[in-house]
C-alpha positions as CSV (number, residue, x, y, z in Angstrom):
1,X,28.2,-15.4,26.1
2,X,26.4,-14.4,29.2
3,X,23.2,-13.3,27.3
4,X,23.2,-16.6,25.7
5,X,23.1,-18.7,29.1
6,X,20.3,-16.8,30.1
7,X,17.1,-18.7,31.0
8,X,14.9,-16.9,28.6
9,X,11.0,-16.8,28.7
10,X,8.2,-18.0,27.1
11,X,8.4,-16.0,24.2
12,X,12.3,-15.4,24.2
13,X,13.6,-12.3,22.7
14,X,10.2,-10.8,21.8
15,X,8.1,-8.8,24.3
16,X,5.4,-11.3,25.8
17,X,2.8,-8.2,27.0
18,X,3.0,-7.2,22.8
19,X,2.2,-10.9,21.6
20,X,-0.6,-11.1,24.0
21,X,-2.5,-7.7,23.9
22,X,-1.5,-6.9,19.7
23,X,-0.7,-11.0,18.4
24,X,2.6,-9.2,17.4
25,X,6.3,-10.6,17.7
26,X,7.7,-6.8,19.0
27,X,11.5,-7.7,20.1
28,X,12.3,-6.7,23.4
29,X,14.8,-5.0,24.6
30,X,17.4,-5.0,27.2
31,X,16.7,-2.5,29.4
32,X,13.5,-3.3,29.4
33,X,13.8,-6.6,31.3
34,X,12.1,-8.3,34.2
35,X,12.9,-11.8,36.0
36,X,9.7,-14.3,36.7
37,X,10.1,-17.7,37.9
38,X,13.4,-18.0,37.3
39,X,13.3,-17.2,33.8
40,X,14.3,-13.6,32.0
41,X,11.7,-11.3,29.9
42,X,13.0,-8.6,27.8
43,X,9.6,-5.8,26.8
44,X,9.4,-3.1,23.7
45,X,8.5,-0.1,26.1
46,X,9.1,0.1,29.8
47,X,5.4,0.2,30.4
48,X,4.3,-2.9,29.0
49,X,7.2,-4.3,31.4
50,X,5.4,-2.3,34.4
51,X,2.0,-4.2,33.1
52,X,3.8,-7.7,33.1
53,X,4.8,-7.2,37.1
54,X,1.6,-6.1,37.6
55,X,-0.1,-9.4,36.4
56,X,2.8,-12.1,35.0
57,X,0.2,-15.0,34.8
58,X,-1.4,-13.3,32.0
59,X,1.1,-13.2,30.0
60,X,3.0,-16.3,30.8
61,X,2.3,-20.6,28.9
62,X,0.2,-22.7,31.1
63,X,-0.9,-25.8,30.0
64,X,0.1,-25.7,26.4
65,X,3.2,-22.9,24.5
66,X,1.8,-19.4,23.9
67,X,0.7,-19.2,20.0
68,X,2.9,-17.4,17.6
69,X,1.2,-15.4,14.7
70,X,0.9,-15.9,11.5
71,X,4.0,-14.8,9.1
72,X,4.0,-11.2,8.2
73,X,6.4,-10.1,5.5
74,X,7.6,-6.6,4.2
75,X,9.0,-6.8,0.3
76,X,11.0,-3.7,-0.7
77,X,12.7,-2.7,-3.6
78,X,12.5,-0.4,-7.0
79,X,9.7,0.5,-9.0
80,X,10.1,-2.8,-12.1
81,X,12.5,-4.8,-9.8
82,X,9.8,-8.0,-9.8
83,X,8.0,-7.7,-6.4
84,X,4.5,-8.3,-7.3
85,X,5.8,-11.2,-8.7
86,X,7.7,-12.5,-6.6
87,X,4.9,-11.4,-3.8
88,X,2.6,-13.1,-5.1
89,X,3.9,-16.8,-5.7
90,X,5.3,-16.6,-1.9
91,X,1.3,-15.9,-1.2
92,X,0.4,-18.8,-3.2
93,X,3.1,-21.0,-1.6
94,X,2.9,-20.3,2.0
95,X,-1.1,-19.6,1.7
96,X,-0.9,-15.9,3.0
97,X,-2.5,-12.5,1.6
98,X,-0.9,-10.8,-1.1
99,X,-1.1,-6.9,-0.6
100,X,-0.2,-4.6,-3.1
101,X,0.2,-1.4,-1.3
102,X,0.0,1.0,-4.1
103,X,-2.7,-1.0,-5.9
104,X,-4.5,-1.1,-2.4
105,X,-4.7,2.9,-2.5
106,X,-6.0,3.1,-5.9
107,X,-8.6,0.8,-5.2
108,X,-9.6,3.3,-2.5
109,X,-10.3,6.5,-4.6
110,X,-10.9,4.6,-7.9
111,X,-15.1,5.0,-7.1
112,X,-14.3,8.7,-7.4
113,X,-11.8,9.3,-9.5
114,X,-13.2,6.5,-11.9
115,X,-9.5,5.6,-13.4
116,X,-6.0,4.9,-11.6
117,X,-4.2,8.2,-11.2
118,X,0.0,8.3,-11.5
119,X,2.5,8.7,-13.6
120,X,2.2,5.0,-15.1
121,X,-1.2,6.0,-15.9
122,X,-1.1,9.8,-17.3
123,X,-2.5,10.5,-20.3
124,X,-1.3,13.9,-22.1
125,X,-3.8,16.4,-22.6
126,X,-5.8,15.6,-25.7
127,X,-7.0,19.2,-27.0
128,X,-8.7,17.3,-29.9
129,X,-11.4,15.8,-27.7
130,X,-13.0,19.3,-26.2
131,X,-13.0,20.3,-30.6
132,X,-14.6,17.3,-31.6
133,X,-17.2,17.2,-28.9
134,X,-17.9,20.7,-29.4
135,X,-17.7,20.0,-33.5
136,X,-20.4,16.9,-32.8
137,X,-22.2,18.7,-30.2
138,X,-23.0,21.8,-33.2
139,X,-23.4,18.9,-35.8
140,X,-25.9,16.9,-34.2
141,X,-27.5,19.8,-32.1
142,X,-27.4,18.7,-28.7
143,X,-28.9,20.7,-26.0
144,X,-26.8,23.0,-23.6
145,X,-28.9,22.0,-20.8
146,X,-27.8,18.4,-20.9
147,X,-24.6,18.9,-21.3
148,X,-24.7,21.5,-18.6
149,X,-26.0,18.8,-16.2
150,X,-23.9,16.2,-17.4
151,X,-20.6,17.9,-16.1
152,X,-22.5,19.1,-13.0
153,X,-22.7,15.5,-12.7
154,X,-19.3,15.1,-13.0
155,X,-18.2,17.5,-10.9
156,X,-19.7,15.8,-8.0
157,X,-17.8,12.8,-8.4
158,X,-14.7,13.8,-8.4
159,X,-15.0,15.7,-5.1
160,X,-12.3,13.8,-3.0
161,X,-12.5,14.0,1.0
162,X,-9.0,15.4,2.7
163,X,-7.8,11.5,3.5
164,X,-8.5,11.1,-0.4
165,X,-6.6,13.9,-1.3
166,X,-3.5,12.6,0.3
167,X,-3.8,9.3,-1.4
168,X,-4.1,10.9,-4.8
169,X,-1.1,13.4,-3.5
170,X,0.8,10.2,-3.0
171,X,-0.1,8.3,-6.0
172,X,0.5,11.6,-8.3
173,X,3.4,13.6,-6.9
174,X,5.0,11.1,-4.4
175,X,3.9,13.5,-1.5
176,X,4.6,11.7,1.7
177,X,1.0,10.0,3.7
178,X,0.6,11.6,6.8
179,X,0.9,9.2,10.0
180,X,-3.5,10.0,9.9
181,X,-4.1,8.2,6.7
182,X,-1.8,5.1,7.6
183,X,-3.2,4.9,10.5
184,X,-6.7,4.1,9.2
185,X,-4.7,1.5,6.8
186,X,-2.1,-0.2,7.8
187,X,-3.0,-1.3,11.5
188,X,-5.6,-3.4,10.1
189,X,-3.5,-5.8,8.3
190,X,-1.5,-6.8,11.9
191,X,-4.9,-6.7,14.0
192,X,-7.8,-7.1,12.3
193,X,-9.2,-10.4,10.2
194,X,-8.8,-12.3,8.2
195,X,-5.0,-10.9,8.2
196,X,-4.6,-11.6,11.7
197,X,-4.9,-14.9,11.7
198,X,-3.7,-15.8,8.1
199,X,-0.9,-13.3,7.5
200,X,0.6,-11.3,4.3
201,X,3.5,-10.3,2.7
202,X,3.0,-6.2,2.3
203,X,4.1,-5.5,-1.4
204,X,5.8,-2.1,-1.7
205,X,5.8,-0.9,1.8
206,X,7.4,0.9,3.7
207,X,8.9,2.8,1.1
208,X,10.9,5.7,2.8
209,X,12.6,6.2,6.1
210,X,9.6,7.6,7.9
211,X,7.2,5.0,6.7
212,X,9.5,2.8,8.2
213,X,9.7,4.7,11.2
214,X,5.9,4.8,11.6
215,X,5.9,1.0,11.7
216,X,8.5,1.3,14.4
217,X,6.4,3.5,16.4
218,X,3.2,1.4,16.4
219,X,4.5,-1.8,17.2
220,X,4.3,-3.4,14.0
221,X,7.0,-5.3,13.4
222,X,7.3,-7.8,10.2
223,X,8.9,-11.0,10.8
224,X,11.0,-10.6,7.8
225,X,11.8,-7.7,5.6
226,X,13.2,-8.7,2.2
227,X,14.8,-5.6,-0.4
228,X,15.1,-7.4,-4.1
229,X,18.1,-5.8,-5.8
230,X,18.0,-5.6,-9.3
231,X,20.5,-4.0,-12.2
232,X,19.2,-0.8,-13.5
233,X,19.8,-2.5,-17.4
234,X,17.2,-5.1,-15.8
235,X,14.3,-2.9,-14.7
236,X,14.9,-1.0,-18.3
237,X,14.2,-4.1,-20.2
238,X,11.6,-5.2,-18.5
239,X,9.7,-1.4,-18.3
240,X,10.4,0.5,-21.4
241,X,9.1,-2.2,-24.2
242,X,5.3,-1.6,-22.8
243,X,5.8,1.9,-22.1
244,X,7.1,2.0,-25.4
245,X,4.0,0.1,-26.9
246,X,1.6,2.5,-25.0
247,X,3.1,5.4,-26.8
248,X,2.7,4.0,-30.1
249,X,-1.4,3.8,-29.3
250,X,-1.4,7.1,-27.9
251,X,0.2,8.3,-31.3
252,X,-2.2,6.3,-32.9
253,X,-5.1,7.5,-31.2
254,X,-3.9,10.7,-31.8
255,X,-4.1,10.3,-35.7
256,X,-7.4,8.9,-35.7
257,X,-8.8,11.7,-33.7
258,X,-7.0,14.3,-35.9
259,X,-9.0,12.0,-39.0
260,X,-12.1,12.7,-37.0
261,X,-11.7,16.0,-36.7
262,X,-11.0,16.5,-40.4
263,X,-14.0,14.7,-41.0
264,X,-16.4,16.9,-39.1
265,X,-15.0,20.3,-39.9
266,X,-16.0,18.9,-43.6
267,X,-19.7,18.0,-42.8
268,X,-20.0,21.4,-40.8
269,X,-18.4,23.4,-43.8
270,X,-21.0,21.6,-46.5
């Protein structure tokens, strides 16, 4: 009851030294306060309360209120459970980015790796593609030396750079991204146009405790986090008929290139 009397400042419950220096609503906290004019501040960190005494008219309204930012929202939830969906009509709607975050890191390493890597997108090994390129190679007499350049070629493009390596690490085995990578992504989106000014809901982030925790520790804090709950018997419907489908061409595939290989072992033979 007490706290609620309180003359609060400009910017309430949120730190006013945060919403100034990084345009980010960072709630303060209560040891962290300081008294201006009457009026009570709370501050994230103890230093950015030392910085408000130091200079309060900089981070106090004058003429006109102080200018919030733009909506920033997390969406959470299970792989299937509907978030891209949902994510991106709420973009539409309230005219803020759509971010996909896993999409987003693809994008990132698909120049080199020249096809989205994961286990949506595996492909089992195919050992009937080496036989019927070597079968067509002999058939049609290719050279060795442009094959030889050809996978030199190839070679070179897949060479991924250590931050790369992490992504793919991610993507593939669900290694965790060092606070290094994230912090050469995910900053941008709070302080850097045209997210700064427009906003975003973040699609699929954080995803685990310590990504959460990394947010925490730089400052930035989404105005509202939303986790979509969703029956396993849901996600199941919705995921296994196209899985399902894309197995079916892979075993079709898989005859045709059998067919193939039939087919070229007979020309060799005659």
């Amino acid at each position: 009851l007490k706290e609620k009397k309180r003359h609060m400042g400009d910017t309430k419950h949120f730190c006013p030294v945060s919403l100034k220096e990084n345009f980010v609503l960072c709630p303060g906290l209560y040891e962290h306060a300081a008294k201006y004019q009457e009026k009570v501040y709370y501050f994230s960190t103890s230093e950015y309360r030392d910085k408000f005494l130091k200079n309060p008219e900089d981070y106090v309204a004058h003429n006109e209120p102080i200018q919030a930012p733009p909506l920033r929202v997390c969406l959470i939830g299970p792989h299937g459970a509907g978030k891209s969906t949902c994510a991106r009509q709420i973009a539409e709607k309230l005219g803020i980015f759509h971010i996909q975050f896993e999409e987003y890191l693809q994008e990132l390493i698909l120049p080199k790796t020249k096809e989205k890597v994961g286990p949506s997108f595996e492909e089992e090994p195919e050992e009937d593609d080496d036989k019927i390129a070597v079968l067509a190679q002999e058939l049609e007499d290719f050279s060795q030396s442009v094959t030889k350049t050809e996978t030199e070629e190839s070679k070179q493009e897949v060479e991924l750079t250590e931050e790369e390596e992490a992504i793919k690490a991610n993507l593939v085995d669900n290694e965790a991204l060092p606070a290094e990578v994230l912090d050469n992504i995910v900053p941008d989106w709070w302080s850097k146009e045209p997210f700064r000014s427009t906003g975003f809901i973040l699609d699929g982030f954080p995803r685990t405790v310590d990504e959460a925790q990394y947010l925490s520790e730089r400052g930035l804090c989404p105005d509202v986090a939303v986790f979509i709950e969703v029956e396993d018997s849901d996600i199941l419907d919705r995921l296994f008929p196209p899985r399902l489908q894309k197995w079916k061409e892979r075993q079709q595939k898989k005859k045709e290139k059998k067919k193939k290989l039939k087919d070229l072992k007979a020309k060799l033979r005659v």
